[in-house]
SEBAMAR-243024 format. One record per atom (N, C-alpha, C): residue number from 0; residue in three letters; atom name; x, y, z. Coordinates in nm, 3 decimals, always signed. Each point is the difference from the previous one (the first is absolute). Layout:
// residues N
[r NUM,ALA,CA,[X,Y,Z]];
...
***
This chain:
// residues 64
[r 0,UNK,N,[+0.083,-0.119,+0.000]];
[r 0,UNK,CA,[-0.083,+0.119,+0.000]];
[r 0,UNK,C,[+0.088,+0.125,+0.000]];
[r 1,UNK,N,[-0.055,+0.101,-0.038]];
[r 1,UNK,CA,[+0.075,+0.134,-0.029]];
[r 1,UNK,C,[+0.017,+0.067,+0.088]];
[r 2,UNK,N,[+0.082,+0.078,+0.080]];
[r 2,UNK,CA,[-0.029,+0.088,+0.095]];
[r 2,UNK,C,[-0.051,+0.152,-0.015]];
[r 3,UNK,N,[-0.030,-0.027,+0.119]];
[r 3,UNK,CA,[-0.094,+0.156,-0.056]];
[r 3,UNK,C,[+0.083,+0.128,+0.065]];
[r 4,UNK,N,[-0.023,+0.097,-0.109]];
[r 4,UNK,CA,[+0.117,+0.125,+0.027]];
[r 4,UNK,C,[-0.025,+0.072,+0.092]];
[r 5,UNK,N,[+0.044,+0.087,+0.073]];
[r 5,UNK,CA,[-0.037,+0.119,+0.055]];
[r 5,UNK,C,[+0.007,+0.122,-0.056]];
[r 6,UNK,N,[-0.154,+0.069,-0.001]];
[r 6,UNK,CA,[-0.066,+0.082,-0.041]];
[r 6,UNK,C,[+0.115,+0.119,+0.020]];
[r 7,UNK,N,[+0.041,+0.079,-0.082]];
[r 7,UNK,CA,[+0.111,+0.100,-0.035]];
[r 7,UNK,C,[-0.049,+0.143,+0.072]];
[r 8,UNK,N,[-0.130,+0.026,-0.002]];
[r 8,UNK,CA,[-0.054,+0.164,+0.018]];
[r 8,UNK,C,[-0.007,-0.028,+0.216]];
[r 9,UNK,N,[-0.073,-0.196,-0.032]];
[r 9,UNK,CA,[+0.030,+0.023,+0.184]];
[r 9,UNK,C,[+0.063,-0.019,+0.076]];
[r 10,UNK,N,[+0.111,-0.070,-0.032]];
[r 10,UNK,CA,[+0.157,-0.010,+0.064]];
[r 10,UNK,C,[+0.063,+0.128,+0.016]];
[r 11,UNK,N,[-0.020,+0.089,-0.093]];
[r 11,UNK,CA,[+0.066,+0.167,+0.005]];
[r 11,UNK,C,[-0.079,+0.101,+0.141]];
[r 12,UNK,N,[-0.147,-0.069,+0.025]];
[r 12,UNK,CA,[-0.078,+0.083,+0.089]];
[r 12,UNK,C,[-0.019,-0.064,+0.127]];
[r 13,UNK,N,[+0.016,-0.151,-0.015]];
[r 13,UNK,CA,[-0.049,-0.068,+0.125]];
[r 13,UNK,C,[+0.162,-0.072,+0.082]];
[r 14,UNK,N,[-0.026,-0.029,+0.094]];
[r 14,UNK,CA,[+0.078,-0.047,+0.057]];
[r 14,UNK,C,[-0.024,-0.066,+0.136]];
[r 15,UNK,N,[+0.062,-0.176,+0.059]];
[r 15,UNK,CA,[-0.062,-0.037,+0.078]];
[r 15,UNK,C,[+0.070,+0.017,+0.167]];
[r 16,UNK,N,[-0.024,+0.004,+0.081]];
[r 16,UNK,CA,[+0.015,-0.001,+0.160]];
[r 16,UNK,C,[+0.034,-0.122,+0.033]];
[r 17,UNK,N,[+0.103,+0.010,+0.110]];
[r 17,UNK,CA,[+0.051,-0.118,+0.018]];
[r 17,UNK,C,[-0.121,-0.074,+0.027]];
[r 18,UNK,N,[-0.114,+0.057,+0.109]];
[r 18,UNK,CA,[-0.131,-0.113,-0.004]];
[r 18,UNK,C,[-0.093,-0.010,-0.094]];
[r 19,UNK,N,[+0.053,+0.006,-0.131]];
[r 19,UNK,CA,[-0.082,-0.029,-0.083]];
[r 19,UNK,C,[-0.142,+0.061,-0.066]];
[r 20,UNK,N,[+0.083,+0.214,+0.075]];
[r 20,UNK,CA,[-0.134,+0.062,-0.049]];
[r 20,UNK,C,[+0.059,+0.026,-0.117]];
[r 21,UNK,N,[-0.096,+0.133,-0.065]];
[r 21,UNK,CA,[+0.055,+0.038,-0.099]];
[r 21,UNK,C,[-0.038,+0.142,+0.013]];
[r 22,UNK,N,[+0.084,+0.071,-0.043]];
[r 22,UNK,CA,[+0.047,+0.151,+0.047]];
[r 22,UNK,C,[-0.002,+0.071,-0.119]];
[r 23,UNK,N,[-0.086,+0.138,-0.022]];
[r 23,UNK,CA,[+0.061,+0.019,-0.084]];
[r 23,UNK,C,[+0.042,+0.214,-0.006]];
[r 24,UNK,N,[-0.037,+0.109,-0.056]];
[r 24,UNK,CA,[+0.049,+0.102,-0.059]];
[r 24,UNK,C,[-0.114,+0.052,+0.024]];
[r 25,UNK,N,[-0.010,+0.105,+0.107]];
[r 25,UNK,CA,[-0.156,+0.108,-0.039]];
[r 25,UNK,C,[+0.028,+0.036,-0.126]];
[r 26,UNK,N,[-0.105,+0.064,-0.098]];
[r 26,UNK,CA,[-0.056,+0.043,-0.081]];
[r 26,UNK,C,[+0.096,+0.213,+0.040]];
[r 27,UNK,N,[-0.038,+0.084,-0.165]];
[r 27,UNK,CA,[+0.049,+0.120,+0.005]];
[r 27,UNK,C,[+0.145,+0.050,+0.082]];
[r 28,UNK,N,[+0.087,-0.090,+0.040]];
[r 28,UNK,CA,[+0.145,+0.052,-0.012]];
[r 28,UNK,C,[+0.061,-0.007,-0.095]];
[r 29,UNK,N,[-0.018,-0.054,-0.133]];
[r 29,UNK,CA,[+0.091,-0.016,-0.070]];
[r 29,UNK,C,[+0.079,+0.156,-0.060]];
[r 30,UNK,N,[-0.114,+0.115,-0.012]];
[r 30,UNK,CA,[+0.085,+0.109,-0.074]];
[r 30,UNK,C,[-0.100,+0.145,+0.026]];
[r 31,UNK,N,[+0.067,+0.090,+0.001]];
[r 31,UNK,CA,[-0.072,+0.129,+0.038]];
[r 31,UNK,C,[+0.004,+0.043,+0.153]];
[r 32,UNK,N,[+0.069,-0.078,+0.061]];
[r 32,UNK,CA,[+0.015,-0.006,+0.117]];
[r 32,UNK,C,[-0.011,+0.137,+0.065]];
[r 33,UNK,N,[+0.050,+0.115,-0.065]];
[r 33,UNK,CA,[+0.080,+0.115,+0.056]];
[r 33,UNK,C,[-0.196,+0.073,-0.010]];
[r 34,UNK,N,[-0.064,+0.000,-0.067]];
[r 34,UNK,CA,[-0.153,+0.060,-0.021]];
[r 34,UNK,C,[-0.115,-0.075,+0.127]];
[r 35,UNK,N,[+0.060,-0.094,+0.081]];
[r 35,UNK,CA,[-0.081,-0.044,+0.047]];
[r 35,UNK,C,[+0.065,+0.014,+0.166]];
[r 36,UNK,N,[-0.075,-0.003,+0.130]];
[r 36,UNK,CA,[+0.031,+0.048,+0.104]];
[r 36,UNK,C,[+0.089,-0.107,+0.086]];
[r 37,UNK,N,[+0.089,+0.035,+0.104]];
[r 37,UNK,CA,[+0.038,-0.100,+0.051]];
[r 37,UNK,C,[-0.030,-0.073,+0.089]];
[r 38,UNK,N,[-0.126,+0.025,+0.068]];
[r 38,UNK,CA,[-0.060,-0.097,+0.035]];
[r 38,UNK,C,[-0.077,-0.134,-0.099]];
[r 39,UNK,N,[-0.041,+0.065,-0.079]];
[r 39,UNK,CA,[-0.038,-0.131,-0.112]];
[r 39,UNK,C,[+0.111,-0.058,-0.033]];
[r 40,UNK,N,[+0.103,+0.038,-0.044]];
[r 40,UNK,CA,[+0.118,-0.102,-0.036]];
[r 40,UNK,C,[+0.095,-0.090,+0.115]];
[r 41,UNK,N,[-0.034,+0.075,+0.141]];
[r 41,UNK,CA,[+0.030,-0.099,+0.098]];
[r 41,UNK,C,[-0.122,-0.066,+0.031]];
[r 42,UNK,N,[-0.120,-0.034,-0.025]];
[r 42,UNK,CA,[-0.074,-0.085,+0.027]];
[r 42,UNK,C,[+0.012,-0.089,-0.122]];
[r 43,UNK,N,[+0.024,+0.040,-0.070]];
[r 43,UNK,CA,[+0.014,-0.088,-0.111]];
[r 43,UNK,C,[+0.152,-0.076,-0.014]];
[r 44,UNK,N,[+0.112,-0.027,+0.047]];
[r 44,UNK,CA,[+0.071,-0.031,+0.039]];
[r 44,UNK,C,[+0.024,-0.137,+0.004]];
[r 45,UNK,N,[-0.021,-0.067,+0.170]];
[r 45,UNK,CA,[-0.029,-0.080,-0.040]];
[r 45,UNK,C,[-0.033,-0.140,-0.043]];
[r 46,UNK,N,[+0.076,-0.123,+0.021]];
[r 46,UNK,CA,[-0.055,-0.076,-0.136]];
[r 46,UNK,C,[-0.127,-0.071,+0.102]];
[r 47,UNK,N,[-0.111,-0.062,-0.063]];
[r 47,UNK,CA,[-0.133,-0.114,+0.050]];
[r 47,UNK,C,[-0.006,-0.089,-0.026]];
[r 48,UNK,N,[-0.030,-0.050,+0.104]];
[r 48,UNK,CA,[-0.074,-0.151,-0.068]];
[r 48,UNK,C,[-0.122,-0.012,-0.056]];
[r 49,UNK,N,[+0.021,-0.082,-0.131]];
[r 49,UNK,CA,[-0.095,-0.021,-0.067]];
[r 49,UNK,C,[-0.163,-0.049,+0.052]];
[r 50,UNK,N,[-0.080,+0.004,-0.042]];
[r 50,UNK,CA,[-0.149,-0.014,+0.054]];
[r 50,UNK,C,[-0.019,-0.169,-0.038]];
[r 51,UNK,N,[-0.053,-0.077,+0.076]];
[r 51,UNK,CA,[-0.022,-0.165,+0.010]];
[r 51,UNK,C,[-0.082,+0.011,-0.166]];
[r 52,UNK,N,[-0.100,+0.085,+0.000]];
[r 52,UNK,CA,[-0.037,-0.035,-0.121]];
[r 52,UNK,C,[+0.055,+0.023,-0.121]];
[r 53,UNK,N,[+0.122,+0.026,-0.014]];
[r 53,UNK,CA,[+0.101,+0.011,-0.144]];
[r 53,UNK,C,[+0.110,-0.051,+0.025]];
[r 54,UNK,N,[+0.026,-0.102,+0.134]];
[r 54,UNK,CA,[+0.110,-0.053,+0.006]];
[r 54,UNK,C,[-0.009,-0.119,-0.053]];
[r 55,UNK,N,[-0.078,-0.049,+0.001]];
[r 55,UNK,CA,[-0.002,-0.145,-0.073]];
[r 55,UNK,C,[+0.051,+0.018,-0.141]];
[r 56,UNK,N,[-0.095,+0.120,-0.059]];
[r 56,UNK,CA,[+0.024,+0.011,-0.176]];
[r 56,UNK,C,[+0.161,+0.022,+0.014]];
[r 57,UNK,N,[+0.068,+0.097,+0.074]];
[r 57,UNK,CA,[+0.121,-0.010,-0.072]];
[r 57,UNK,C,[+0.066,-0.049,+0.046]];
[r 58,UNK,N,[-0.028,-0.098,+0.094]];
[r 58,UNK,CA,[+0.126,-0.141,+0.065]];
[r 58,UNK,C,[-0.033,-0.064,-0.125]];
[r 59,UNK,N,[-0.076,-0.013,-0.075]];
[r 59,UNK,CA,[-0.003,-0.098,-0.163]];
[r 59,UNK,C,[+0.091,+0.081,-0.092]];
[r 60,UNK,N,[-0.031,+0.109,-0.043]];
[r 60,UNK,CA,[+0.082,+0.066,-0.069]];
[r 60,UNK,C,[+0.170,-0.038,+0.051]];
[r 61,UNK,N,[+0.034,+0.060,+0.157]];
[r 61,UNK,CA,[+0.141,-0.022,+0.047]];
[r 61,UNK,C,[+0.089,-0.132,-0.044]];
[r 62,UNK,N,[-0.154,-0.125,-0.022]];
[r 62,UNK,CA,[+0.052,-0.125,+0.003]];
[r 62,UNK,C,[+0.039,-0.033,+0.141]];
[r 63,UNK,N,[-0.069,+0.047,+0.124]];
[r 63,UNK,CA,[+0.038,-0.039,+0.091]];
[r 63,UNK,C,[-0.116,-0.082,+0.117]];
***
């Protein structure tokens, strides 16, 4: 049987916890940073754990 790959866009965003959560990147830091206040960009900071209901989908994607 073939193995199955890991998904390219969610290996770059996701990442797992040693116990097996999965963590990932708030949303709006990526750019413009300097237009937006610094309290939003330290709450946004940072990283979460993912929500039970989208961890399953991308422990398939991870291949994990």
């Amino acid at each position: 049987m073939p193995k199955m790959k890991t998904h390219s866009g969610a290996k770059k965003r996701f990442r797992l916890s040693g116990s097996g959560k999965i963590i990932r990147r708030r949303a709006n830091r990526a750019h413009y940073n300097e237009h937006k206040p610094s309290t939003r960009t330290r709450r946004l900071a940072p990283e979460v754990v993912l929500s039970d209901a989208d961890a399953k989908k991308i422990k398939k994607l991870l291949g994990k």
